[in-house]
C-alpha positions in Angstrom: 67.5 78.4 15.8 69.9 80.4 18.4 71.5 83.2 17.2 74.9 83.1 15.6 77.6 84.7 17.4 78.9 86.0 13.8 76.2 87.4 11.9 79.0 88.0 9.0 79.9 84.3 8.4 77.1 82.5 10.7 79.7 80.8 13.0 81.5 79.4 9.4 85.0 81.4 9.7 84.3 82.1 5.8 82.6 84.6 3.4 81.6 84.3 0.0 82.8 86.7 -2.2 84.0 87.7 -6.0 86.7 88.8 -7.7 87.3 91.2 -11.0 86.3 88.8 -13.3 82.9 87.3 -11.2 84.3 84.2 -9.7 83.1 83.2 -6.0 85.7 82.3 -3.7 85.9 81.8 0.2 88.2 84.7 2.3 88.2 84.0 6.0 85.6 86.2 8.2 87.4 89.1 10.7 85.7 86.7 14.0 88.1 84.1 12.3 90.8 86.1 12.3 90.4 87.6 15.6 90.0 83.8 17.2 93.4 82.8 14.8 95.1 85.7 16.9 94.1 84.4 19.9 95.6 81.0 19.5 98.7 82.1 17.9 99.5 84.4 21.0 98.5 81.0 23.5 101.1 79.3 21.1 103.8 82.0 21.2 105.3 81.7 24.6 103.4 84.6 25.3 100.3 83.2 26.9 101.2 84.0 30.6 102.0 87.9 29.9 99.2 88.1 27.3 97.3 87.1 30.5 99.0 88.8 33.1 100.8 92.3 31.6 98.6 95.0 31.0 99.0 98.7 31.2 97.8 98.1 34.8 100.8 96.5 36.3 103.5 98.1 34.3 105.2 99.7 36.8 107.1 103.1 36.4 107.6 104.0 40.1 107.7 107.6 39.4 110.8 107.5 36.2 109.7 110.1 33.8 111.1 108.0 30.9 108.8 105.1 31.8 105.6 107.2 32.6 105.5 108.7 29.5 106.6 105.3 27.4 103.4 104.4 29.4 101.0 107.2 28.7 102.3 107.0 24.5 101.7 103.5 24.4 97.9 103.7 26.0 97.6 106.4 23.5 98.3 104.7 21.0 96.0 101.8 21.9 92.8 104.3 22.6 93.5 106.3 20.0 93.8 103.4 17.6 91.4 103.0 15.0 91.2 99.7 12.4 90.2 101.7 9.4 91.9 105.1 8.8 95.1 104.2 10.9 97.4 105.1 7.9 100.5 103.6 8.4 100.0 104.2 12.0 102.7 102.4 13.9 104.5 101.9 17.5 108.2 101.7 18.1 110.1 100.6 21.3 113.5 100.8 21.1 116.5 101.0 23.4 117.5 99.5 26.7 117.3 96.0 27.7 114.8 95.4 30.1 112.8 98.5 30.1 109.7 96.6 29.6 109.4 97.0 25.8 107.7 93.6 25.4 105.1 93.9 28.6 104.0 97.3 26.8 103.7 95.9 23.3 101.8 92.8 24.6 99.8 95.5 26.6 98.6 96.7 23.1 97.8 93.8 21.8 96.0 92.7 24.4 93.8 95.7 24.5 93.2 95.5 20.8 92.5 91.9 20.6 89.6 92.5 22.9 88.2 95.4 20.5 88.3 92.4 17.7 91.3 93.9 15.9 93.7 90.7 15.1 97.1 91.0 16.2 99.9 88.8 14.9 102.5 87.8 17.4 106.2 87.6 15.3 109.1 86.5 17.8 111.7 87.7 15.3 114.8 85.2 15.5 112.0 82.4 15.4 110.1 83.9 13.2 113.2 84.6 11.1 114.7 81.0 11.8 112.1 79.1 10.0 111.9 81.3 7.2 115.5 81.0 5.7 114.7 77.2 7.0 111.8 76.6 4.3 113.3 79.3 2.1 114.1 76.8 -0.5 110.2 75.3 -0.1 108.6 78.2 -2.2 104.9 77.1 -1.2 105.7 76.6 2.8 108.4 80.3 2.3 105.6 81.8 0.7 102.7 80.7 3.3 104.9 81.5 6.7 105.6 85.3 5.2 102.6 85.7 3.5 101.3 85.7 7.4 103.8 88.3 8.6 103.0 90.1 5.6 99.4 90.9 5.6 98.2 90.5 9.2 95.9 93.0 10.2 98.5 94.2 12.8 101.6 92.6 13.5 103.6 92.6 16.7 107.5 92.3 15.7 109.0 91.3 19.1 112.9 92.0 19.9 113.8 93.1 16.2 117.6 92.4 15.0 117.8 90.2 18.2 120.8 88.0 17.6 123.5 88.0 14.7 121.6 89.3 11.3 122.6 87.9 7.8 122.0 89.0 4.7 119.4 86.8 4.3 117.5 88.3 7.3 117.9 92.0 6.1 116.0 90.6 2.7 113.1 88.6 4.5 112.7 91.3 6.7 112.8 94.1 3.8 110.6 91.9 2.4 107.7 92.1 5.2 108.5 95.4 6.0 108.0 97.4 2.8 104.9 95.5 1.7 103.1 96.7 5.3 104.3 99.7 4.6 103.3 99.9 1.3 100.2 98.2 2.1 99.2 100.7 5.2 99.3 97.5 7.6 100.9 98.8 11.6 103.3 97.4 13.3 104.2 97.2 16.6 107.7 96.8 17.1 109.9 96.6 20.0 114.3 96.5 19.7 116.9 96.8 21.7 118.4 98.9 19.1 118.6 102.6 19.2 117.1 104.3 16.2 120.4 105.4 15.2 121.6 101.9 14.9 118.0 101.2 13.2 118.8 103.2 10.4 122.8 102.3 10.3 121.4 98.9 10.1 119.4 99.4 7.1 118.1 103.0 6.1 115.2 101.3 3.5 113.6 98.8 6.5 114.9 101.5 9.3 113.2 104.9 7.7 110.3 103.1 6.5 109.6 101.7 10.4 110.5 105.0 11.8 108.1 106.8 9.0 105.3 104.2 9.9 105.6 105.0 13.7 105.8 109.1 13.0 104.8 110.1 16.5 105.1 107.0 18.0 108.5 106.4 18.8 109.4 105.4 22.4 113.1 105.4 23.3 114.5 103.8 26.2 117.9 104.9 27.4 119.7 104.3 30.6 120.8 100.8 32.6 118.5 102.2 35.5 115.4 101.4 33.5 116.0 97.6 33.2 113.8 95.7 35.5 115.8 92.4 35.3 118.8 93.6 37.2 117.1 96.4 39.5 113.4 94.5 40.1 112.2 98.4 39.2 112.5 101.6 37.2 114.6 104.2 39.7 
């Protein structure tokens, strides 16, 4: 017999284990997770720049502002470890443009291929079909459950769009129990982190106190690649 690729789960997806009182039951293996990731980034819409934007070809032609968003967010990737992290988190936040998005996919991209699951969260989609199934408690409970507990979770273009009070509560929701729960984020928003916290102190402090260190601010018209093609 060939080797298995998983020696965990032999090539299953599944582990056998027990809970408090002795019962077996079946958790999914980290190779399953990690391949789960993979598919959900194909499915997100980000398939071509998972594929094509890496810290490579993120260009800063010389701005400050962007070399060092740069250098903070390789950091963070190196540097990034998936036990011990605690609470470790990255925030991009600011101008339109700046290239928020290419860096956090950057990140995921380089952790994926260390085995470390990211989960890709498009936040008004993401947010859409939650208050859409909020009222089906199993299918609510299974699409945040998700957002909740992946291993890391990519929050793309936070507060993007008109928020409701419903959103504030779903996101509080997801928020606090990562935070809680020690679980990083990556998180990119065009809002300042003044707004972030006139927003919302409880879901704003607690994603500012999770990326301690981490914050990457974008600030100036001149860094948006969409109107100028680069940073000046």
């Amino acid at each position: 017999m060939g080797e298995y690729k998983c020696k965990e789960c032999r090539d299953t997806g599944w582990i056998l284990s027990k809970d408090e009182t002795g019962h077996e039951y079946a958790r999914p293996c980290k190779c399953r997770m990690l391949e789960e990731a993979r598919k959900r980034f194909e499915r997100s819409g980000l398939a071509t720049q998972f594929r094509n934007k890496n810290f490579d070809n993120y260009i800063t032609s010389g701005n400050c502002i962007l070399e060092d968003a740069k250098s903070q967010a390789e950091k963070y990737a190196r540097e990034f470890e998936p036990e011990g992290h605690e609470n470790l988190s990255i925030l991009f936040s600011g101008q339109v443009g700046a290239g928020k998005t290419h860096l956090g996919t950057a990140i995921s991209q380089e952790l994926i291929n260390r085995e470390v699951p990211v989960l890709y969260m498009p936040y008004r989609d993401a947010l859409t079909s939650l208050k859409q199934n909020i009222l089906n408690e199993e299918e609510y409970a299974r699409q945040i459950h998700k957002f909740m507990t992946a291993e890391v979770l990519f929050m793309d273009d936070l507060l993007k769009g008109k928020v409701t009070e419903a959103d504030i509560n779903i996101l509080y929701e997801i928020v606090n129990y990562r935070y809680n729960n020690s679980l990083p984020m990556i998180v990119s928003t065009e809002k300042t982190v003044e707004q972030l916290l006139e927003f919302d102190e409880a879901i704003g402090s607690r994603i500012l106190e999770m990326s301690r260190g981490y914050v990457i601010s974008f600030k100036g018209a001149l860094l948006n690649y969409r109107l100028y093609g680069k940073a000046v």
